[in-house]
C-alpha positions in Angstrom: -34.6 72.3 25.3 -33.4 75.3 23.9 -36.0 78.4 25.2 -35.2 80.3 22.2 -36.3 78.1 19.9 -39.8 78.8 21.3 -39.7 82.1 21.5 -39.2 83.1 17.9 -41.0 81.9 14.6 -39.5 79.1 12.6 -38.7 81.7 9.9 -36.7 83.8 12.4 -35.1 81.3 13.9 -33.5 80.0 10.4 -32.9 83.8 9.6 -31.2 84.5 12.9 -28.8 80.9 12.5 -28.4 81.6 9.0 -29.6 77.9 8.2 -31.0 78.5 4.8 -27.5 79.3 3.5 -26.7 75.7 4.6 -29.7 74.1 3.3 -29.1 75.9 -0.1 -25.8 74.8 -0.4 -26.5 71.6 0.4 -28.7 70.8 -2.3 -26.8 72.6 -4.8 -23.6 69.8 -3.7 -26.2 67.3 -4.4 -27.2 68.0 -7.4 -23.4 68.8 -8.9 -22.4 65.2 -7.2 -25.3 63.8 -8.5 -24.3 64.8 -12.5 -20.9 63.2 -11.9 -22.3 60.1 -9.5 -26.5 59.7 -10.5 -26.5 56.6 -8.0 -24.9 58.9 -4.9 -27.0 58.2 -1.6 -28.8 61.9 -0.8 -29.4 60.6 3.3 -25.5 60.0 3.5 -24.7 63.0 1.7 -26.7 65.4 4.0 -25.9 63.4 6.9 -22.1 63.9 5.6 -22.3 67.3 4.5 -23.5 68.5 7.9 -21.5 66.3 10.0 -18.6 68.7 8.3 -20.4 71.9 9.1 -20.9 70.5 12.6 -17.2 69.9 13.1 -16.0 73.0 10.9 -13.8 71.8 8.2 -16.7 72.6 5.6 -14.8 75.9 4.8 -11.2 74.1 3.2 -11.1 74.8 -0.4 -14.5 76.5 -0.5 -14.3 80.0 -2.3 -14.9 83.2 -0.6 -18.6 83.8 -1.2 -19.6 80.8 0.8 -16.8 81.4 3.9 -18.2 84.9 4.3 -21.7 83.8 3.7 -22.2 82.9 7.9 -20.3 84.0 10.8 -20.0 80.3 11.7 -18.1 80.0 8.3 -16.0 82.7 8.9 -14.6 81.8 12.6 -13.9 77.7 11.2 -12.3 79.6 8.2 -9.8 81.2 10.8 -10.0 78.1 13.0 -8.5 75.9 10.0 -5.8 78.6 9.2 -4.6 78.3 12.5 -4.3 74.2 12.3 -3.1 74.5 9.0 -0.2 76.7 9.8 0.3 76.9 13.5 3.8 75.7 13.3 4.7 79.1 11.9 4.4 80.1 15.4 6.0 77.8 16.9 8.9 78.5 15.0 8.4 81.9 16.1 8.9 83.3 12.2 7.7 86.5 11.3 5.9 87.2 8.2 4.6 90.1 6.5 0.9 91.1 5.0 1.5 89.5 1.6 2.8 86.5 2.7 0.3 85.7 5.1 -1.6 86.3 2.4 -0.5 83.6 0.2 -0.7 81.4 2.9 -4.8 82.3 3.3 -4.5 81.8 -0.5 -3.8 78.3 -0.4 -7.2 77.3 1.9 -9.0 79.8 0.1 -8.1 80.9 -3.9 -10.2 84.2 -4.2 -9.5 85.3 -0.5 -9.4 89.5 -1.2 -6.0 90.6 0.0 -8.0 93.8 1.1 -9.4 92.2 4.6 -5.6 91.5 4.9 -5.0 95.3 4.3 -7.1 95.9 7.2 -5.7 93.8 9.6 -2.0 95.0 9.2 -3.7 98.6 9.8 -5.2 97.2 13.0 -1.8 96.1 14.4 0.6 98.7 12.4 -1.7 101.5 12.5 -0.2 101.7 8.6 -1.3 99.3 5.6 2.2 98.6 5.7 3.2 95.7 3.2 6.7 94.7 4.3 6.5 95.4 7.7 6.8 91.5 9.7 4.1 90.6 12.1 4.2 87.7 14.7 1.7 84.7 14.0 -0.1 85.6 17.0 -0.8 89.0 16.6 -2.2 88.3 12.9 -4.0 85.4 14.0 -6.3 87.0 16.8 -6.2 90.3 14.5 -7.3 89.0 11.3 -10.0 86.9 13.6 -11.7 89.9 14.8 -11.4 91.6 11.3 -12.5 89.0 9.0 -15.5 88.0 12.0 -16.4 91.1 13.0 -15.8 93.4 9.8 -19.1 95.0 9.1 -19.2 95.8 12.4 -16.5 97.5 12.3 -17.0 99.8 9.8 -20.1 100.5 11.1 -17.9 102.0 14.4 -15.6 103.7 12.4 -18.5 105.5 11.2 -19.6 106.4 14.9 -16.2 107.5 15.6 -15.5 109.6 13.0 -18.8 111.7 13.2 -18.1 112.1 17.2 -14.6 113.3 16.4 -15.9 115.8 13.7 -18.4 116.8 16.1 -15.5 117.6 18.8 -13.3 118.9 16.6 -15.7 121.1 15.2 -15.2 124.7 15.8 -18.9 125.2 17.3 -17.8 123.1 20.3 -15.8 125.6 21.7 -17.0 129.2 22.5 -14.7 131.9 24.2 -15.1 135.1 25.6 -12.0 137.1 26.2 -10.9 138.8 28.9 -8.7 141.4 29.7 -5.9 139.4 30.5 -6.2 136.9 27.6 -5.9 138.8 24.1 -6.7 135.4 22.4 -8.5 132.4 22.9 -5.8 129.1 23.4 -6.1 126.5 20.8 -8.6 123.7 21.2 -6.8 120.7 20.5 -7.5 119.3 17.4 -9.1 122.1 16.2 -5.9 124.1 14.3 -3.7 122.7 12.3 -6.1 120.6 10.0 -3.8 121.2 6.9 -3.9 118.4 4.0 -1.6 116.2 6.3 -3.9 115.8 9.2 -7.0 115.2 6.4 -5.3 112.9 4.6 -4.5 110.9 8.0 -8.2 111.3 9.2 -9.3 110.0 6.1 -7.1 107.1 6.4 -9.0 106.5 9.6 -5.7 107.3 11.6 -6.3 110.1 14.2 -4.7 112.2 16.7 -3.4 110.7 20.0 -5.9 111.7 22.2 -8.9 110.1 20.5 -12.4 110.5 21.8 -14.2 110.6 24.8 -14.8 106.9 25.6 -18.3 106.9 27.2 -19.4 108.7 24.6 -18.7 106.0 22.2 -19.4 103.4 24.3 -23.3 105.0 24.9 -23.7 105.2 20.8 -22.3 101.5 20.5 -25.1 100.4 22.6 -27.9 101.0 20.4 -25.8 99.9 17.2 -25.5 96.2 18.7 -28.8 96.2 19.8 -30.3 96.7 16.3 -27.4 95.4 14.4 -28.3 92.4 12.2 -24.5 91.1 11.6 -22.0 89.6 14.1 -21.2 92.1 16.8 -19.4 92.0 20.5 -21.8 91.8 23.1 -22.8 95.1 25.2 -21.0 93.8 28.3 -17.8 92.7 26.1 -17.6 96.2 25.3 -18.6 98.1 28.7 -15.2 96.1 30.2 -13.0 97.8 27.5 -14.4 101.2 27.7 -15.8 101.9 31.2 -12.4 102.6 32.7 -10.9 104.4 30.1 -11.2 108.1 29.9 -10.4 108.6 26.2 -10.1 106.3 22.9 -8.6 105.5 19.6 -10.1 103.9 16.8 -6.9 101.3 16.1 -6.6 101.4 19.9 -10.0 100.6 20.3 -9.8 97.5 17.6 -6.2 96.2 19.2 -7.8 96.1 22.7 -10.8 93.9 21.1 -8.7 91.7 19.1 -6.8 91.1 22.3 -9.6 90.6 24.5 -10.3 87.0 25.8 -14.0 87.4 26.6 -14.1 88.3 23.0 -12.1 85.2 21.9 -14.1 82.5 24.1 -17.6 84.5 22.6 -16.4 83.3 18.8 -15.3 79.8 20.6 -13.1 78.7 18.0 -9.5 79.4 19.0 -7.8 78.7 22.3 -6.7 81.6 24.8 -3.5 83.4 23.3 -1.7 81.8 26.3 -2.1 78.7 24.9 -2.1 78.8 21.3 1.2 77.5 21.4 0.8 74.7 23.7 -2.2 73.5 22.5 -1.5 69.8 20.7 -1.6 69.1 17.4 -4.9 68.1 16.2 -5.2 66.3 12.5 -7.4 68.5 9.8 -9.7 66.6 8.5 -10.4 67.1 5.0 -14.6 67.7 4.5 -15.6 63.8 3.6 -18.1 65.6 0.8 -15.4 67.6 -1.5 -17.2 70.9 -3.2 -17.3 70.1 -6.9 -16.6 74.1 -7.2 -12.8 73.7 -5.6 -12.1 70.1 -7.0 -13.3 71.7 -10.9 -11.2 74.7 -9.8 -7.4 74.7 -9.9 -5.1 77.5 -7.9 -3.3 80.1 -9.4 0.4 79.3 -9.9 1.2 82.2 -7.1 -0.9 80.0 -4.8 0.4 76.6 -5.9 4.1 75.7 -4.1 6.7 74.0 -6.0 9.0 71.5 -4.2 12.3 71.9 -6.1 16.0 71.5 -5.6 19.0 73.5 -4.4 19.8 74.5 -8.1 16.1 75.1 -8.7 15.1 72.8 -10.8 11.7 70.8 -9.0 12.1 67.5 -7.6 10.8 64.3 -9.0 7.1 63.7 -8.5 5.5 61.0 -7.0 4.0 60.0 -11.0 7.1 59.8 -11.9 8.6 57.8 -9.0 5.9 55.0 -10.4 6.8 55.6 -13.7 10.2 54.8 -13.2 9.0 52.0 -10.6 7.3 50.6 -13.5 10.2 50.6 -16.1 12.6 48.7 -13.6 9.5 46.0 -12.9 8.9 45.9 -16.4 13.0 45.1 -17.1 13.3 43.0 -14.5 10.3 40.9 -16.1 12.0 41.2 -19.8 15.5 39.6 -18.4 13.6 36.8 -16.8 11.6 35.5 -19.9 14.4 35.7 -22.1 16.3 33.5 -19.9 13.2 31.5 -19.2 13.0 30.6 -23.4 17.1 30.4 -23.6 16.8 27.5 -20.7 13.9 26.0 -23.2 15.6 26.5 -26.3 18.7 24.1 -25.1 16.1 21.5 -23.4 15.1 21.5 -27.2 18.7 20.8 -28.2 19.7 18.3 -26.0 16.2 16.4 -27.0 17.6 16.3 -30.3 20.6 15.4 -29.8 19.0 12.3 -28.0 
């Protein structure tokens, strides 16, 4: 048995897993499947609806609110990107931001473009729109953005006070001498025209960074009382207890790289093997969201099969319509030679 479930109240328990988002969903399914099916079985539909949480293909189609309502939502969300579209790295194409977007558009129609933003910062250290990145580099990227993204801006916070606080001029106090007429520059400390603002406020900053044990020791107490999805204390010790100094987008590569990281979400294979990994058939949820079969998606997130010269190919309604005509001709010839072979029995009969 599970110790923890004994350690905490009920009420902290379902808090802590974030069960009551599940529950409340569920019955609101129910109730929408039950206006369009009254005689719908609720034991099979429960049992059904959390069979799909369970396996994690409860997030296809769904809109945004619900994917970003759990963390468990929000790593099967990447998990079913990467089946969906894993071939794009097989191929070894490269895409840039906006396309990948359209891609997360077609699991997800309201999927902000901004978390997409942030993860081509992450890897380009620029919101760079055109710039191409590799499936695999976006993949584990936009994991650790999309999973841990509160927690994230809660570090950029820490970062950017203890790089104000180092850059600030009261952290440096000099006393000339005789053979020094002026005190050397402290670095980071001149030179903060609108350039170097503009790039701070970007969350860009200068090469050297900041003192890494330092931000590792105010990390500490942030995952301790943080209520969202964070890395655990050790996960972060291993990045930063060797390094002498660190950048924010360095900081963020090295976790979206980081293995330990990876198997603590335990939805994606190691990057090693994300390419080798067989094929595994999606699953579509067996209980369809009424919200995303009632909702259609947008024309820019709705592919068109069509022909060299552009114009779209025949669909497969109007493969049975024309099916249908040739039956229904086929049929016609038939009877009329059907009532010509009756109309000369009646002749001959006559003729008799």
């Amino acid at each position: 048995m599970d110790e923890e479930r004994f350690a905490i109240s009920a009420e902290k328990y379902l808090e802590r897993h974030q069960l009551l988002a599940y529950l409340e969903d569920a019955v609101a399914q129910l109730l929408d499947h039950k206006d369009e099916n009254p005689k719908v079985n609720t034991n099979k539909f429960f049992s059904e609806y959390f069979t799909s949480v369970k396996e994690g293909n409860h997030t296809l189609f769904r809109e945004y609110s619900y994917i970003a309502a759990t963390a468990h939502n929000r790593a099967c969300f990447v998990r079913t990107f990467w089946k969906c579209f894993r071939h794009i790295g097989k191929k070894g194409d490269l895409l840039n931001i906006r396309e990948y977007h359209s891609l997360v558009s077609l699991l997800c129609g309201d999927f902000p473009v901004d978390i997409l933003h942030k993860t081509a910062t992450i890897i380009l250290l620029d919101d760079a729109m055109e710039c191409l990145i590799s499936f695999s580099d976006f993949l584990y990227t936009f994991q650790l953005q999309f999973y841990y993204e509160e927690f994230i801006e809660k570090c950029r916070e820490i970062f950017k006070s203890i790089e104000q606080s180092q850059n600030s001029p009261r952290g440096a106090v000099v006393i000339p001498s005789s053979n020094q007429s002026s005190p050397p520059l402290q670095n980071g400390a001149a030179g903060n025209d609108g350039k170097d603002n503009k790039s701070k406020e970007n969350g860009v900053q200068h090469a050297d960074g900041i003192d890494a044990m330092q931000f590792f020791r105010a990390l500490v107490p942030l995952c301790a009382s943080f209520e969202k999805s964070c890395p655990s204390v050790d996960i972060l010790r291993d990045l930063l207890w060797n390094e002498e100094r660190v950048t924010f987008y360095g900081f963020l590569m090295t976790l979206a790289k980081s293995e330990s990281l990876n198997e603590n979400i335990g939805q994606l294979p190691a990057s090693r093997l994300i390419l080798d990994t067989p094929d595994g058939e999606l699953t579509l949820p067996p209980i369809r969201p009424v919200s995303a079969a009632r909702s259609r998606p947008s024309s820019a997130a709705r592919p068109r099969s069509a022909n060299q010269d552009g114009r779209p190919t025949l669909t497969s309604g109007s493969r049975v319509t024309k099916t249908k005509k040739k039956t229904f001709k086929a049929r016609t010839r038939m009877e009329s030679s059907s009532s010509e072979d009756d109309d000369d029995d009646d002749d001959d009969s006559d003729t008799n």
